[in-house]
N, C-alpha and C positions, 0 to 999 in steps of 0.2 A: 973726743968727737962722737964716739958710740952711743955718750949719755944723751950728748944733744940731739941727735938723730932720732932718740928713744923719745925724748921729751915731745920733738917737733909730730911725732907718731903721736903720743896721747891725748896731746892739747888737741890737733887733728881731731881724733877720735871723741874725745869730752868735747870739744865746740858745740857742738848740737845740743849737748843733756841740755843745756839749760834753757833753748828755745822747749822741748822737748818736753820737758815739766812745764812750764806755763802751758803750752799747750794744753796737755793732759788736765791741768787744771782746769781750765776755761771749757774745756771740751764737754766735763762732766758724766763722762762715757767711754767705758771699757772697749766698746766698740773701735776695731781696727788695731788695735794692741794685741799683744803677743805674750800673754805669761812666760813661756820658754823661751821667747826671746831675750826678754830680760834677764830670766836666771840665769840664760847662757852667759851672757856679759857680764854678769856679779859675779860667776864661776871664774870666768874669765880673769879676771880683775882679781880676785882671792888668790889666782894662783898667780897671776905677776907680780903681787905683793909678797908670796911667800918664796917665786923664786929669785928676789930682790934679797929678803931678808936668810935664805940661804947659801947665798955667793957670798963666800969668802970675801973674794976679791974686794966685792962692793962693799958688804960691811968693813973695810979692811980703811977703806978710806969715806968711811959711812958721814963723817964729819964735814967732806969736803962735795957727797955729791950727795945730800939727803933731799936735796930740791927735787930728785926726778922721782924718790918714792911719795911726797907731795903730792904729785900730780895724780898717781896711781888713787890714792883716796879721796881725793876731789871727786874723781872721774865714779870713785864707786861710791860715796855719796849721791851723788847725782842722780845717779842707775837708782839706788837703794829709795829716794824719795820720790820715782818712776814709779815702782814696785807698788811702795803704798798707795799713790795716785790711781793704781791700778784695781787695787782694792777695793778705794773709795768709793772710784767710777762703777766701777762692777755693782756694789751694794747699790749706788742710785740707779743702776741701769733694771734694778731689779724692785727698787721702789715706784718706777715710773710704770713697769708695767703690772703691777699689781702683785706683787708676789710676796 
């Protein structure tokens, strides 16, 4: 029950990225985005994966509940092609104004 409770939290939390990216996309603009935002939630995310992959416990029965470390990299996938979006935007936001 712990695991799904965990899951029901991530998928919560990842729902978004993927409006979130198109978004970002379509936007074309760095504008209203948050660099440390993002990194905080990659940091975030790096360390739920690694204190996934240092529980015993979990590893223990790694075979029966690998669907919920799944969702951990989906979610920082998502963040991760945020990030770049962020970039993008930033460099056209810097082509637009002449720079």
């Amino acid at each position: 029950m712990p695991e799904m409770l965990e899951i029901v939290m991530i998928v919560s939390f990842g729902a978004s990225w993927p409006m979130n990216v198109i978004k970002s996309y379509k936007a074309r603009t760095a504008k209203g985005k948050s660099l440390a935002f993002l990194c905080l939630i990659l940091f975030g995310y790096i360390a739920g994966i690694t204190g996934k992959l240092l529980n015993p416990d979990y590893m223990a029965s790694f075979g029966d509940k690998w669907y919920v470390l799944v969702f951990y990299f989906l979610n920082f996938a998502m963040v991760l092609v945020d990030l770049i979006l962020y970039f993008r935007n930033r460099h056209l936001d810097k082509l637009s104004e002449g720079r």
